[in-house]
N, C-alpha and C positions, 0 to 999 in steps of 0.2 A: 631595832630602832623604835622609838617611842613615837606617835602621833603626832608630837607635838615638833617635833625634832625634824619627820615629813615635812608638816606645812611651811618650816622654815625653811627648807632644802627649796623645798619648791616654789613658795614665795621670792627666794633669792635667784636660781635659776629662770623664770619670769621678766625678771628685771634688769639681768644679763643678757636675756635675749631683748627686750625693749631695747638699750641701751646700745647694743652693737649694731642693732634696726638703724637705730637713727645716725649713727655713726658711719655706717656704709652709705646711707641716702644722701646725707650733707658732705662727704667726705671730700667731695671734690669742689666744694663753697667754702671748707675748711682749708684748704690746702690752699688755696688762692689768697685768704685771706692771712695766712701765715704768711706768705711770700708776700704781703705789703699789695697785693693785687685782691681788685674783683673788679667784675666784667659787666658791662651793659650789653650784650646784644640785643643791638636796637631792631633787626634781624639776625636772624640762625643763617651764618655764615652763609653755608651749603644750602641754606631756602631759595638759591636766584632760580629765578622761573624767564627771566628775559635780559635784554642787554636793552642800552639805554643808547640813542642816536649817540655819533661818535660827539667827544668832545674836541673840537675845533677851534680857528680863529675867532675871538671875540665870546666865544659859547660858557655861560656857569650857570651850572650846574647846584644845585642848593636842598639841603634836606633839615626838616628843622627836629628837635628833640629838647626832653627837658632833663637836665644832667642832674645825672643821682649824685656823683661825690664832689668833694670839695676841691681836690687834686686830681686830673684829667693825666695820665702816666704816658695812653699810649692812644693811638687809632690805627685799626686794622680796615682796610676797604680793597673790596676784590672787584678788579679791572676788567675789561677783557680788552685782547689789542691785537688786531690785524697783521695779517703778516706784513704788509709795507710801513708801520709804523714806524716814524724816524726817528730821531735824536732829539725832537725838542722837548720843551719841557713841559708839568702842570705843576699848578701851583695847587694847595691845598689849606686851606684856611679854619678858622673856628669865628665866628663870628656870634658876641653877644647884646643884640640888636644889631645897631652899626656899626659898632665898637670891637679892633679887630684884637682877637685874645691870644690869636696861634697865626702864625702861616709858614711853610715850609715851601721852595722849590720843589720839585723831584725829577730828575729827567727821564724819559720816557724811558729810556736803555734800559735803567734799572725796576723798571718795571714786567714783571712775568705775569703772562694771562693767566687767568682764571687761576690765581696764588694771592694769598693774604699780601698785602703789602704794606710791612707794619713803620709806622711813623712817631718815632719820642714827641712828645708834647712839653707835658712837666707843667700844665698852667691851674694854677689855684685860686679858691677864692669862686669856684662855679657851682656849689651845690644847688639846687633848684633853680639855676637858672634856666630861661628859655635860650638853648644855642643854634645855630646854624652852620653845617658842617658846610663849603663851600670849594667848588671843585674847577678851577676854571682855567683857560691856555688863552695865550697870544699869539700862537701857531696851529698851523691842523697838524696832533698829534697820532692819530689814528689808534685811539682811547676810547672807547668806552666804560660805563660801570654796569657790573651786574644788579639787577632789579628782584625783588620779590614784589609781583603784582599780587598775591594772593592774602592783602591787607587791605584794610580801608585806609589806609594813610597816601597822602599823597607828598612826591617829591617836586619839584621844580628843577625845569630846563629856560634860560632866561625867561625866567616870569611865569613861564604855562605850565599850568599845574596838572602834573600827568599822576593818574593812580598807580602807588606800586611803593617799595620803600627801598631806598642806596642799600646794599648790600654791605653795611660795616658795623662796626663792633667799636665800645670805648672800655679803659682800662683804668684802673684810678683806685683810689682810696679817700 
């Protein structure tokens, strides 16, 4: 082989590997965004470092965030829940300002501790906005939410702003 014939082998080879670099590194921001998804983790799921006093009668619960996409797909928020937790319900909301964008029932039943508990949304029209994920009962459900204190961000228990950030995750495009 000629010299010249090297540097191209090896110039292309180079670039092959660049290229497959960057391809395993994003591959999983690829794949999400093929499937019409990508992900906020507004916390790393598994980052909870505490539980959050239970939520109860009268008790919301409030975390604020600023939405990267335009269509909000899904919310994933991990609980944690007592063994005598009963059958009522929480409600679950999105709030932009005062203005309500999302709210879902959920009963306590179908909620598993310390397990994702993923919620359809579908609501559009939210890219940069400032929203408020909003988490609140008209019963003592024996509910809690998992916490990452290990942020400077703070959450909201009616009104008192405790450091630490809700343990969930948004979905969207």
């Amino acid at each position: 082989m000629d010299r010249r014939r090297k540097e191209n082998l090896l110039i292309i080879a180079a670039v092959a590997v660049v290229v497959i670099g960057f391809l395993f590194m994003f591959s999983k921001r690829w794949h999400s965004r093929l499937n019409g998804n990508d992900s906020l983790d507004v916390t790393r799921l598994h980052d909870a470092t505490a539980v959050s006093s239970l939520i109860g009668r009268g008790t919301d619960v409030r975390q604020d965030f600023v939405c990267p996409y335009d269509t909000i797909k899904e919310l994933v928020i991990i609980f944690s829940k007592t063994d005598d937790a009963n059958a009522e319900n929480v409600t679950v909301s999105l709030l932009d300002g005062q203005l309500p964008v999302f709210s879902q029932t959920i009963s306590v039943q179908d909620i598993r501790s310390q397990h994702r508990t993923r919620i359809s949304v579908g609501a559009s029209g939210l890219k940069g906005h400032s929203l408020t994920l909003s988490i609140s009962s008209d019963s003592d459900t024996g509910l809690a939410l998992m916490i990452d204190e290990k942020t400077e961000a703070y959450y909201r228990i009616d009104g008192q702003a405790l450091k630490g950030t809700i343990c969930f995750a948004v979905y969207g495009n």
